[in-house]
N, C-alpha and C positions, 0 to 999 in steps of 0.2 A: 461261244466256245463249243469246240464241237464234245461228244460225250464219248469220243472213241481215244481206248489207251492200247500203248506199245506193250507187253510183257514178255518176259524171255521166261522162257520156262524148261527149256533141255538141259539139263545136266551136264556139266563138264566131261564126266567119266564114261557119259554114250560115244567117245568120238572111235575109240577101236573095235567097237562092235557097230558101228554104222560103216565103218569103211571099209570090215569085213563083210558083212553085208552087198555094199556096193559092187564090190570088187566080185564078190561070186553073182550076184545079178548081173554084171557088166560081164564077166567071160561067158557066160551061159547065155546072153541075148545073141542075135543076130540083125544088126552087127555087132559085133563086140562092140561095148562103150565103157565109161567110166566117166562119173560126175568131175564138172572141172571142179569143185570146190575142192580137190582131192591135188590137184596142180603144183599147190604153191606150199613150200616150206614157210616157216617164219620168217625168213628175211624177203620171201617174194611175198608175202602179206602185207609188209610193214612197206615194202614197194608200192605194192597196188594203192593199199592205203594214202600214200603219198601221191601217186598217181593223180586220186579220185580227186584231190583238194586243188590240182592246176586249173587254170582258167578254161585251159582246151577241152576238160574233159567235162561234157556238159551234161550227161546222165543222171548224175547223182542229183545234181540238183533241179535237172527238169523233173526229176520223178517225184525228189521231195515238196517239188513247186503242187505237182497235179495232185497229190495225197492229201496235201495240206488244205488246194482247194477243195478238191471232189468227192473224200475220204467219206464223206456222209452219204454222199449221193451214191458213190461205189459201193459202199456195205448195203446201205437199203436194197439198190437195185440184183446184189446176189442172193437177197433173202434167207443170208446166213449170219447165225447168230457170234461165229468167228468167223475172223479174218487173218490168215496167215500170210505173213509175209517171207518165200520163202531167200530172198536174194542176198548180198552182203552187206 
């Protein structure tokens, strides 16, 4: 078993000060950007989410495939003592 765990540690209450955030680092870069986590309302979440669980959609589960194998190998070889994972 490997000795590496998931923890959620952000706070519910960071989401309007991070998208504030965003949002003025996204009109001030060049090019202008905006993170797509910023995209989707809740019912385009509750979509994607659905999305992720079709058979076509093979991402989710090749990435949880190589985590699952390599997650030891992958932490050692960053020689960090966290691992953030930032995706959905």
């Amino acid at each position: 078993m490997s000795p590496f765990a998931l923890t959620r540690t952000l706070p519910v209450d960071t989401t309007g000060e991070a998208l504030r955030a965003d949002v003025r680092a996204g009109l001030t870069a060049r090019p202008k950007e905006l993170p797509p986590k910023w995209f989707y309302d809740a019912r385009g979440s509750r979509l994607f989410d659905e999305i992720t669980t079709l058979p076509e959609y093979y991402p989710t589960r090749a990435e949880r495939e190589i985590l699952l194998d390599r997650a030891e190998e992958i932490a050692a070889s960053s020689g960090a003592g966290t691992l953030i994972e930032l995706g959905s």
